[in-house]
DOTIMI-7010 format. One record per residue: x, y, z negated of N, C-alpha, C in turn; residue number from 1. Coordinates in pm, whole numbers, padded with zeros to 5 digits. Last residue first. Layout:
<nodes>
+--------+--------+--------+--------+--------+--------+--------+--------+--------+-----+
:   n_px :   n_py :   n_pz :  ca_px :  ca_py :  ca_pz :   c_px :   c_py :   c_pz : num :
+--------+--------+--------+--------+--------+--------+--------+--------+--------+-----+
:      X :      Y :      Z :      X :      Y :      Z :      X :      Y :      Z : NUM :
...
+--------+--------+--------+--------+--------+--------+--------+--------+--------+-----+
</nodes>
This chain:
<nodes>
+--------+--------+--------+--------+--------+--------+--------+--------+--------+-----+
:   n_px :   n_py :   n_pz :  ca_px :  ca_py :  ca_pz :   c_px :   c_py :   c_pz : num :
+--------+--------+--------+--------+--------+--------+--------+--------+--------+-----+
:  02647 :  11576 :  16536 :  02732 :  11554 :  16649 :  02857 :  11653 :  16635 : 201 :
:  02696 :  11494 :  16213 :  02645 :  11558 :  16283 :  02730 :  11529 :  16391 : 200 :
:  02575 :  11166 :  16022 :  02702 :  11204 :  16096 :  02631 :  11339 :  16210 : 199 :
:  02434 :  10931 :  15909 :  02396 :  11113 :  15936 :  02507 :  11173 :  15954 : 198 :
:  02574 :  10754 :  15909 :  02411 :  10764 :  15934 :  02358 :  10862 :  15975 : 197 :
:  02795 :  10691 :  15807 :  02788 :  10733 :  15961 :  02703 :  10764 :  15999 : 196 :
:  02826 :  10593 :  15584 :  02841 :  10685 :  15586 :  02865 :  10794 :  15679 : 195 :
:  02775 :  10291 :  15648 :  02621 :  10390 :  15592 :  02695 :  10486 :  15625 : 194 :
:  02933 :  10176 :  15948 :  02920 :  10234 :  15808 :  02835 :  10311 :  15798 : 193 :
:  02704 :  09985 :  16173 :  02789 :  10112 :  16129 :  02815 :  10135 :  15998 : 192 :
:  02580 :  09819 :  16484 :  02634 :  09788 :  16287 :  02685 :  09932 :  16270 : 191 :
:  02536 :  09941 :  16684 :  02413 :  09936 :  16600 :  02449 :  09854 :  16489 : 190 :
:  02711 :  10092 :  16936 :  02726 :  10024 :  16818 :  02612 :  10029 :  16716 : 189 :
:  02538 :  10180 :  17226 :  02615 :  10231 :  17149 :  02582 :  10089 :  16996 : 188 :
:  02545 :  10011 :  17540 :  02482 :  10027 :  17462 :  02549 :  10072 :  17345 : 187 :
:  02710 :  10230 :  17802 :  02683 :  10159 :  17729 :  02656 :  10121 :  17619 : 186 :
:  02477 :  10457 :  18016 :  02572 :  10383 :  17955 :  02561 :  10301 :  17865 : 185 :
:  02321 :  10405 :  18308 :  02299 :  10411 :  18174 :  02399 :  10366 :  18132 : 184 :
:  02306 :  10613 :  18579 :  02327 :  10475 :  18497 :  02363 :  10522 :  18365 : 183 :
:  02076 :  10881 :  18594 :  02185 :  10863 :  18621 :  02247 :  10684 :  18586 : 182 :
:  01833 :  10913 :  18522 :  01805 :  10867 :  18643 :  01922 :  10755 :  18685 : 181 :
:  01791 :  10766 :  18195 :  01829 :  10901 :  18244 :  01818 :  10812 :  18394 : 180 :
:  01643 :  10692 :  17864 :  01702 :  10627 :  17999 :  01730 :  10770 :  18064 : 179 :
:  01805 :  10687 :  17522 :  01734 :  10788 :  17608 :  01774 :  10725 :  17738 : 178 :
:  02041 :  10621 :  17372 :  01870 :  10531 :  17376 :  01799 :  10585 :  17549 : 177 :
:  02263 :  10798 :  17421 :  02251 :  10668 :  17491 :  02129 :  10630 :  17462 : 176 :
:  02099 :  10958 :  17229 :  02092 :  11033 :  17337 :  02109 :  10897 :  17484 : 175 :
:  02102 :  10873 :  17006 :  01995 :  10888 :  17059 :  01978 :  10904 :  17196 : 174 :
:  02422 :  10828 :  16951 :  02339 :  10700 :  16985 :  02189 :  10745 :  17030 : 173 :
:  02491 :  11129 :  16899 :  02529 :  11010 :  16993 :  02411 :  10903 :  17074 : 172 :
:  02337 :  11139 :  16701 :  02307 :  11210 :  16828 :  02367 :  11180 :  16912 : 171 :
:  02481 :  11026 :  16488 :  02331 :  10987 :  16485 :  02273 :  11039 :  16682 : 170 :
:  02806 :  10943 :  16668 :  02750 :  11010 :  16603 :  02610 :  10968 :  16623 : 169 :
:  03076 :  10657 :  16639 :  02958 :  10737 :  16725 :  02890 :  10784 :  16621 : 168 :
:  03405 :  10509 :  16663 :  03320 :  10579 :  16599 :  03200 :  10657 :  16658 : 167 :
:  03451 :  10163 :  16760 :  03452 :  10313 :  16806 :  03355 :  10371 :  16729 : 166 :
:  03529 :  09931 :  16525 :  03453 :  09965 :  16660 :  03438 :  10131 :  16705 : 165 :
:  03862 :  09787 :  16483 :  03735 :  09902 :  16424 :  03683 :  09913 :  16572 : 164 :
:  04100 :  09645 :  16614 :  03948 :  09605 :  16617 :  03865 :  09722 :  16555 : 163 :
:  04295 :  09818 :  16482 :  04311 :  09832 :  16598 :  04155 :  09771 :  16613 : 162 :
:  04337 :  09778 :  16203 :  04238 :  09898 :  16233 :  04241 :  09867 :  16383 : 161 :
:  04330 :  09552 :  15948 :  04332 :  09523 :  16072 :  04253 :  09636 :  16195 : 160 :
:  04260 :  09534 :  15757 :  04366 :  09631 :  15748 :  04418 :  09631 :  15889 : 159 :
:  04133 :  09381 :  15526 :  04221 :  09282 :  15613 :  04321 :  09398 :  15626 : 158 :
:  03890 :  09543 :  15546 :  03970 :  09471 :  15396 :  04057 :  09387 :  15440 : 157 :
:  03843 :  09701 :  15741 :  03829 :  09735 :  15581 :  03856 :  09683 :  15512 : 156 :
:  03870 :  09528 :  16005 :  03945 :  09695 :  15956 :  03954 :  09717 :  15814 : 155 :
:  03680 :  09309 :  15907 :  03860 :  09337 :  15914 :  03923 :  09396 :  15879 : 154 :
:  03487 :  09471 :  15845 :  03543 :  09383 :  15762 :  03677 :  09349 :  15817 : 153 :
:  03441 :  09528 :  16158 :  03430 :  09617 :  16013 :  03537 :  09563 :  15903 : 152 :
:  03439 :  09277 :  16322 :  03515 :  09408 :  16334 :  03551 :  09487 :  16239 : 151 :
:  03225 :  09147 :  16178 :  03358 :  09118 :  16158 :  03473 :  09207 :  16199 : 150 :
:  03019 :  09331 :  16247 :  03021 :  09283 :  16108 :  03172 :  09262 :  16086 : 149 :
:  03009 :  09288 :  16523 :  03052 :  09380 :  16503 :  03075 :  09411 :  16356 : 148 :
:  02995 :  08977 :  16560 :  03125 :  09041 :  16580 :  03138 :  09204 :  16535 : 147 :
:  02758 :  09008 :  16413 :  02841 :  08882 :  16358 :  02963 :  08970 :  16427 : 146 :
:  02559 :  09138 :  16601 :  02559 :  09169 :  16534 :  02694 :  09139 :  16440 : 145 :
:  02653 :  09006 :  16868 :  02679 :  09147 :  16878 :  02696 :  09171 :  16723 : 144 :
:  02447 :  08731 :  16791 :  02585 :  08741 :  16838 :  02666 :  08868 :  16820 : 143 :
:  02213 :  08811 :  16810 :  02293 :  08780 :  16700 :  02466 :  08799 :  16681 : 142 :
:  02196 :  08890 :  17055 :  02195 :  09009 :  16987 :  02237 :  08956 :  16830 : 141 :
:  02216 :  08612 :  17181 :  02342 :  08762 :  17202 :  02356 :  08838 :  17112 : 140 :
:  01954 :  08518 :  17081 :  02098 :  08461 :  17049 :  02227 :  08565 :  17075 : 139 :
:  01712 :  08597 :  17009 :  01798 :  08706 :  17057 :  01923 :  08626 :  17024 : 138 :
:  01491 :  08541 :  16752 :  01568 :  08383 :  16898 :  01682 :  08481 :  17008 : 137 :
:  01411 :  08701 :  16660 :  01330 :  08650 :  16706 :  01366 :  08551 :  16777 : 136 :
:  01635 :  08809 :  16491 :  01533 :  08682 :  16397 :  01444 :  08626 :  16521 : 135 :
:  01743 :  08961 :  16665 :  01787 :  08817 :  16661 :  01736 :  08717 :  16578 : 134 :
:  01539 :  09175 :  16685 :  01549 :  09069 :  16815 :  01589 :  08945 :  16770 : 133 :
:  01571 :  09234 :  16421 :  01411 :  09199 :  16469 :  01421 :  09091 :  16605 : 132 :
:  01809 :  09334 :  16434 :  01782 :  09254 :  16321 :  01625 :  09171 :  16395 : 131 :
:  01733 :  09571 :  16623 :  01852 :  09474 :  16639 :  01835 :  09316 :  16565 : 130 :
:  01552 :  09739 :  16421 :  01511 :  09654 :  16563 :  01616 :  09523 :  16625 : 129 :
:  01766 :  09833 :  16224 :  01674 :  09704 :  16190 :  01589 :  09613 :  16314 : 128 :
:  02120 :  09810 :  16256 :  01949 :  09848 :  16301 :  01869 :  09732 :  16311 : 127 :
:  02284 :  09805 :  15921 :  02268 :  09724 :  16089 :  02102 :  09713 :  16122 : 126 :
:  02572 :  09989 :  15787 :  02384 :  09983 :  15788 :  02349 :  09927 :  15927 : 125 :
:  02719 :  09882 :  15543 :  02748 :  09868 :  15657 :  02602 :  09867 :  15667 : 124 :
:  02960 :  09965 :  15275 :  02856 :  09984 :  15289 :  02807 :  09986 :  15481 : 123 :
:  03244 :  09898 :  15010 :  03150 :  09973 :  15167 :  03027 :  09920 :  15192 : 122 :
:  03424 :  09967 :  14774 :  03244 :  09909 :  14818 :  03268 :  09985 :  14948 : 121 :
:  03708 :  09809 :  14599 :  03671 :  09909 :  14693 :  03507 :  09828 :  14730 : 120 :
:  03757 :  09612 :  14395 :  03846 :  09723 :  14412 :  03809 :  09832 :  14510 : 119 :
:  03592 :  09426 :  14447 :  03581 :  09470 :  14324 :  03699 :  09584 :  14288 : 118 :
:  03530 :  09395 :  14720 :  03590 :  09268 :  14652 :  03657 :  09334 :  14522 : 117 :
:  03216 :  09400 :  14854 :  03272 :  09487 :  14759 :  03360 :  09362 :  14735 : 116 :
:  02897 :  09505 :  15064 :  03034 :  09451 :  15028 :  03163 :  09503 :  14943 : 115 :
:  02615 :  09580 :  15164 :  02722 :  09665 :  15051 :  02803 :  09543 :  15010 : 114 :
:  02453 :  09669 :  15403 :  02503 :  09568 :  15351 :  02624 :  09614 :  15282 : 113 :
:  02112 :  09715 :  15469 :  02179 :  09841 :  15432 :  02287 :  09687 :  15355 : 112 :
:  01876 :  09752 :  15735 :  01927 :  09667 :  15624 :  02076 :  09744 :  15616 : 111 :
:  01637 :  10013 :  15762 :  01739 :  09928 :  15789 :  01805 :  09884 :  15747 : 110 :
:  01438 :  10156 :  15629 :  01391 :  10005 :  15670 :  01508 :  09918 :  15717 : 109 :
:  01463 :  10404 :  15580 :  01402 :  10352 :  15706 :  01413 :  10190 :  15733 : 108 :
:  01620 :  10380 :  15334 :  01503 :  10448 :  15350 :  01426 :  10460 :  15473 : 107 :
:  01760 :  10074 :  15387 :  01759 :  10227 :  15356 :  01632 :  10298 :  15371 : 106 :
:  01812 :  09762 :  15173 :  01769 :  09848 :  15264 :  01757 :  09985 :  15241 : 105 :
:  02077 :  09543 :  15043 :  01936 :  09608 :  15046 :  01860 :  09664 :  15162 : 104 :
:  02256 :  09305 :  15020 :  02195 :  09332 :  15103 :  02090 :  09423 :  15092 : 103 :
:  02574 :  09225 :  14878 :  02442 :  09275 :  14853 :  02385 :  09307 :  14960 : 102 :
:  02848 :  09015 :  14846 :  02807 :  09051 :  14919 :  02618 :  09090 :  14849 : 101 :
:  03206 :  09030 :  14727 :  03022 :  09040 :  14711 :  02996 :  09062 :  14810 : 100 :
:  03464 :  08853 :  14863 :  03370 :  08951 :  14820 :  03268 :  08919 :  14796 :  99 :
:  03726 :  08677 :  14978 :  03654 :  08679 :  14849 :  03611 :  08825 :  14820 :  98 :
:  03771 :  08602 :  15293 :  03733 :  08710 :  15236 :  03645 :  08675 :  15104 :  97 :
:  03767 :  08472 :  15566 :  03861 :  08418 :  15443 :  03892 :  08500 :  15318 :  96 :
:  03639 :  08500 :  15797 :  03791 :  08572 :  15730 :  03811 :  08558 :  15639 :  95 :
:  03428 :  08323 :  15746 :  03538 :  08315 :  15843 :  03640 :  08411 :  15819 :  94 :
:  03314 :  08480 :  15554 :  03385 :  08282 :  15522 :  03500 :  08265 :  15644 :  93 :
:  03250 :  08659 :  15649 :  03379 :  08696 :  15522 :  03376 :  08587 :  15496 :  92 :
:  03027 :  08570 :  15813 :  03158 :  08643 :  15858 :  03263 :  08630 :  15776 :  91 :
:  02858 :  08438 :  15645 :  02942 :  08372 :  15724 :  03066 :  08404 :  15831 :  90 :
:  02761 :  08693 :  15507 :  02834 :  08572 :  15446 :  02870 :  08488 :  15566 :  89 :
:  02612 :  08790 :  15737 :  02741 :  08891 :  15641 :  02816 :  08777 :  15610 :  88 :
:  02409 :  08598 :  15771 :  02548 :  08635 :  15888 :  02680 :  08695 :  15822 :  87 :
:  02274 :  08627 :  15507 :  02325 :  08486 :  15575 :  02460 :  08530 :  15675 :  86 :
:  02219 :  08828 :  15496 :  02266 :  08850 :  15401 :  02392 :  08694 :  15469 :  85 :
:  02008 :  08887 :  15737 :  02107 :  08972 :  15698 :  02230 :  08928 :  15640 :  84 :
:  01853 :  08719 :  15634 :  01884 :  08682 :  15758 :  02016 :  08732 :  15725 :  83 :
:  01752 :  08861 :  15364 :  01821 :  08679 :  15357 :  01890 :  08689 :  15498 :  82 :
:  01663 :  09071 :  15506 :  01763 :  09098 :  15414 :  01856 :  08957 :  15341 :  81 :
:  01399 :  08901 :  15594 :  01478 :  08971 :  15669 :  01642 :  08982 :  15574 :  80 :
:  01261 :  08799 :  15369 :  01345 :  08713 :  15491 :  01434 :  08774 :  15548 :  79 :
:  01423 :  08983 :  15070 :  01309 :  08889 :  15178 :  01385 :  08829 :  15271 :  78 :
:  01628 :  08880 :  14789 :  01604 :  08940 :  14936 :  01475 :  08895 :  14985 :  77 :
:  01625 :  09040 :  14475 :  01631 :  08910 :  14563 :  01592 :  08939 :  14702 :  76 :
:  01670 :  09262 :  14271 :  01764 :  09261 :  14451 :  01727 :  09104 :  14471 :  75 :
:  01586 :  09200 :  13992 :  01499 :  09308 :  14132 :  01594 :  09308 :  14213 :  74 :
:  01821 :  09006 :  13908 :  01682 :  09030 :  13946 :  01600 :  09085 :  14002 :  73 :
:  02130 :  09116 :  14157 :  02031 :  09127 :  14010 :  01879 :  09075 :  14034 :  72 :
:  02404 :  09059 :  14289 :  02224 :  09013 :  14295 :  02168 :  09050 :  14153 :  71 :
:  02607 :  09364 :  14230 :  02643 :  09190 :  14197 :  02437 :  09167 :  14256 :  70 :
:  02849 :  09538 :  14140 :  02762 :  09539 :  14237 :  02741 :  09388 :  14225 :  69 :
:  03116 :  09673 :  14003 :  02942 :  09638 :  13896 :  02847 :  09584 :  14005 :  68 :
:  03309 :  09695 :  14133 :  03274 :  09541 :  14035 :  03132 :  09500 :  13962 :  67 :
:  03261 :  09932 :  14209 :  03274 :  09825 :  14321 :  03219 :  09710 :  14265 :  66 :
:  03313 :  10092 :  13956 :  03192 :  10076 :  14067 :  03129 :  09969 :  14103 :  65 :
:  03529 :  09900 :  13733 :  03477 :  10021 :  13805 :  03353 :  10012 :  13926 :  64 :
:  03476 :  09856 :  13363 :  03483 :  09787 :  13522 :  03445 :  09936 :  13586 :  63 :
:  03521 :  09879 :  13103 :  03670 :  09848 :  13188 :  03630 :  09778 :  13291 :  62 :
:  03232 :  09757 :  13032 :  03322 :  09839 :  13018 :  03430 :  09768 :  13063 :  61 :
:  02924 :  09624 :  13108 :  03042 :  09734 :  13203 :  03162 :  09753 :  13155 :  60 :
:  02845 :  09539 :  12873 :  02912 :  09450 :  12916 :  03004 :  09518 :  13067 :  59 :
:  02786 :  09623 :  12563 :  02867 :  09733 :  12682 :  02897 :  09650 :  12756 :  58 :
:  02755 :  09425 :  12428 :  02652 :  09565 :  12397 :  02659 :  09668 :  12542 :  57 :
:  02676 :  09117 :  12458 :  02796 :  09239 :  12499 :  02689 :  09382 :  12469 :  56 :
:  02517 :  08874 :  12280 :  02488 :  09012 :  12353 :  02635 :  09076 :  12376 :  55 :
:  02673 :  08602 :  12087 :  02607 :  08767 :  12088 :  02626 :  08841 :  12220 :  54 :
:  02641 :  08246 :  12217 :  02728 :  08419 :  12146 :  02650 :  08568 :  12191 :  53 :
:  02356 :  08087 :  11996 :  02515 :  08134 :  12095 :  02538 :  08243 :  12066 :  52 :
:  02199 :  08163 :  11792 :  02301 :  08019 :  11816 :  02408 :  08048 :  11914 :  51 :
:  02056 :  08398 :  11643 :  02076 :  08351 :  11805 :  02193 :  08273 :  11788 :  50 :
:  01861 :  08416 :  11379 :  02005 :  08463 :  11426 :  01994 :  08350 :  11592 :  49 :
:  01668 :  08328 :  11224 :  01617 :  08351 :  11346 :  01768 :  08432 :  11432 :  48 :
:  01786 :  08237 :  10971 :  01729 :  08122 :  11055 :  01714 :  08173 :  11213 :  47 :
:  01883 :  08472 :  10862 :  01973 :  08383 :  10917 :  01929 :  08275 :  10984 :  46 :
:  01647 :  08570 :  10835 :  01690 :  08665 :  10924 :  01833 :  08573 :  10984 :  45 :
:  01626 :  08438 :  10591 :  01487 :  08444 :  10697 :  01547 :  08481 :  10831 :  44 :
:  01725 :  08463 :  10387 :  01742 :  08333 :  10456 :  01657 :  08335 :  10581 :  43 :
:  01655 :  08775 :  10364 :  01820 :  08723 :  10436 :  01853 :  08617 :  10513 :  42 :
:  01390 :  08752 :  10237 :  01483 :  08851 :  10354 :  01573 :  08739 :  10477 :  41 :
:  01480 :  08617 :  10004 :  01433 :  08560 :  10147 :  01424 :  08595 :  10250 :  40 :
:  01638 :  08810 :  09874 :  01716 :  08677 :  09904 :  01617 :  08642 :  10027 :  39 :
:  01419 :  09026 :  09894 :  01549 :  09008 :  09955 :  01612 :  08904 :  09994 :  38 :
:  01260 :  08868 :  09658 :  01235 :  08901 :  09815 :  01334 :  08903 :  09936 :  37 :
:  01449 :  08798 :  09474 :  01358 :  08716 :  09499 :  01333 :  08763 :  09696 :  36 :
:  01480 :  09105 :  09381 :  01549 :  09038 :  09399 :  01506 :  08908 :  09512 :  35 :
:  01169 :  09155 :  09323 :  01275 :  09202 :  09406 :  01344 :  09181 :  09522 :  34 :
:  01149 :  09031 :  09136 :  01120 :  08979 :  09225 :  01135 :  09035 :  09356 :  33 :
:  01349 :  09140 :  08960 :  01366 :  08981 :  08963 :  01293 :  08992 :  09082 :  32 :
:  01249 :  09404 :  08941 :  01372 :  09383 :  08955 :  01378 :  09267 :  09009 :  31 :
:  00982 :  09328 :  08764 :  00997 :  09339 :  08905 :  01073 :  09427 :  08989 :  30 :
:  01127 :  09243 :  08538 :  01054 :  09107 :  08635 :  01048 :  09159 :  08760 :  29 :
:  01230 :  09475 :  08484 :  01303 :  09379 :  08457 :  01249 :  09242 :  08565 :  28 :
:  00945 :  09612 :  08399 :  01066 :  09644 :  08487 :  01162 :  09555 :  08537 :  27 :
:  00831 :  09468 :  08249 :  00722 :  09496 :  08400 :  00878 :  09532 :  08435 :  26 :
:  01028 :  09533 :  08018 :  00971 :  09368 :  08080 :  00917 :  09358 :  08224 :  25 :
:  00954 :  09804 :  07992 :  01087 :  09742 :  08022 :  01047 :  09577 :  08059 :  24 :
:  00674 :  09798 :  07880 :  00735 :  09870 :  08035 :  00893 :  09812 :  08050 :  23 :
:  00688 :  09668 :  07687 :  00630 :  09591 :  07809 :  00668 :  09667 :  07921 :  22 :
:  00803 :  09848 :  07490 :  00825 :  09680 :  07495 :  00778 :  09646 :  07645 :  21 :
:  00644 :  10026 :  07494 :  00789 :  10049 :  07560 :  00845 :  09929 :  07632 :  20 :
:  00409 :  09918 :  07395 :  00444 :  09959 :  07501 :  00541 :  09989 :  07595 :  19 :
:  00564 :  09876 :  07124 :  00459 :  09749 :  07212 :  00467 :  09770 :  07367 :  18 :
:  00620 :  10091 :  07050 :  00690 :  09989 :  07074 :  00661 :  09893 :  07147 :  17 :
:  00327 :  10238 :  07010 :  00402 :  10273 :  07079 :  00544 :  10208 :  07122 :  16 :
:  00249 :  10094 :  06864 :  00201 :  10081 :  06949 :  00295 :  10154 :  07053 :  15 :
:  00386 :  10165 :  06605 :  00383 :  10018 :  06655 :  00358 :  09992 :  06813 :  14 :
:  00298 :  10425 :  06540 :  00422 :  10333 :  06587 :  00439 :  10227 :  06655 :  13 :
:  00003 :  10477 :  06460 :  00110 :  10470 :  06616 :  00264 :  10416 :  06589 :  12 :
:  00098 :  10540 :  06165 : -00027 :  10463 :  06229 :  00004 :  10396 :  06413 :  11 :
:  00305 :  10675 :  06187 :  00278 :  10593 :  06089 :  00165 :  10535 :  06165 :  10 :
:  00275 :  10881 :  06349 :  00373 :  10805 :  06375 :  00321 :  10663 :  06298 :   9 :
:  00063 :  11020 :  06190 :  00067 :  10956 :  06323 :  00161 :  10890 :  06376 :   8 :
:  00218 :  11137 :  05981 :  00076 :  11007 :  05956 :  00049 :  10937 :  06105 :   7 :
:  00357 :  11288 :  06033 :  00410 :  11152 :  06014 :  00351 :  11066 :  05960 :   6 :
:  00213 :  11511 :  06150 :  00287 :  11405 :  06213 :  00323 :  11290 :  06218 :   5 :
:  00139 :  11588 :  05925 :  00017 :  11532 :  05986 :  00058 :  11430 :  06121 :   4 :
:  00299 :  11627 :  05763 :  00311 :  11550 :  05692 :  00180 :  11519 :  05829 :   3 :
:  00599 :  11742 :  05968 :  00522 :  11758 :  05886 :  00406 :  11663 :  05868 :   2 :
:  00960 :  11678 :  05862 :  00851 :  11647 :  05953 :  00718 :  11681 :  05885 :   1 :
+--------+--------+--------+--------+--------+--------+--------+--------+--------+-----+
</nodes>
């Protein structure tokens, strides 16, 4: 070694231990507090853990369509779609029918009734003017509405096809609206499956 080196070592040494000395110590403590943190981490994250049982992550799975149809928060009804929702349900009490029952509306306003006993959904759209008479005291037109509800629901989940109400097209029913000189026939079915809505003649 040469001799200007090992005057500097000689003089520096020490210091240079000193230092080492303390960088391993700074290391070591803040390892420890670290440590320290974490642990509280943990006790921290176990206090704010949820007491009951965990979230379903997937609570759909192994259901099909029909079964997922249920009142959700945004589906509470107004009056109307309550009226609606009221007759539906007292039809499938009288047939003795464990289903959902949902009530929305279609893009014209007409109450749109999606029944489901979690193996099959239909879907039954009942004119909303119809709806308008019997909220207004239209005891018949309530009436019309409830049997032709139950007609449906038979056919569709009972199996009972001879009651189904006669099938009519959108141009059907305009054309019965329409007065003519001739007598007027008779008034066409205003419950219908949605999937009759747009039915071409």
């Amino acid at each position: 070694m040469p001799p200007e080196l090992k005057r500097f070592f000689t003089y520096w040494s020490l210091t240079f231990a000193v230092l080492i000395f303390y960088t391993l110590a700074a290391l070591v403590a803040g390892l420890d507090i670290w440590e320290k943190i974490m642990d509280n981490v943990r006790k921290r994250r176990a206090q704010l853990k949820p007491k009951g049982p965990l979230l379903d992550p997937n609570p759909l799975k192994g259901m099909n369509i029909a079964a997922t149809i249920g009142m959700g928060p945004g589906q509470q009804p107004n009056e109307k779609r309550q009226w609606v929702l009221d007759r539906a349900t007292e039809v499938a009490k009288r047939l003795k029918l464990n289903v959902g029952i949902l009530v929305l509306e279609d893009n014209k306003e007409h109450p749109l009734v999606q029944i489901t006993d979690a193996k099959s959904l239909k879907a039954y759209r009942v004119d909303k003017t119809w709806v308008a008479e019997a909220r207004a005291g239209n005891v018949e037109r309530e009436g019309q509405i409830k049997d032709l509800l139950e007609r449906y629901l038979a056919s569709d989940f009972l199996g009972i096809e001879d009651v189904r109400p006669k099938r009519t097209t959108e141009l059907a029913r305009e054309a019965a609206a329409k007065p003519s000189p001739a007598a007027r026939p008779a008034e066409p079915a205003q419950v219908r499956p949605a999937t009759e809505a747009q039915d071409p003649e």
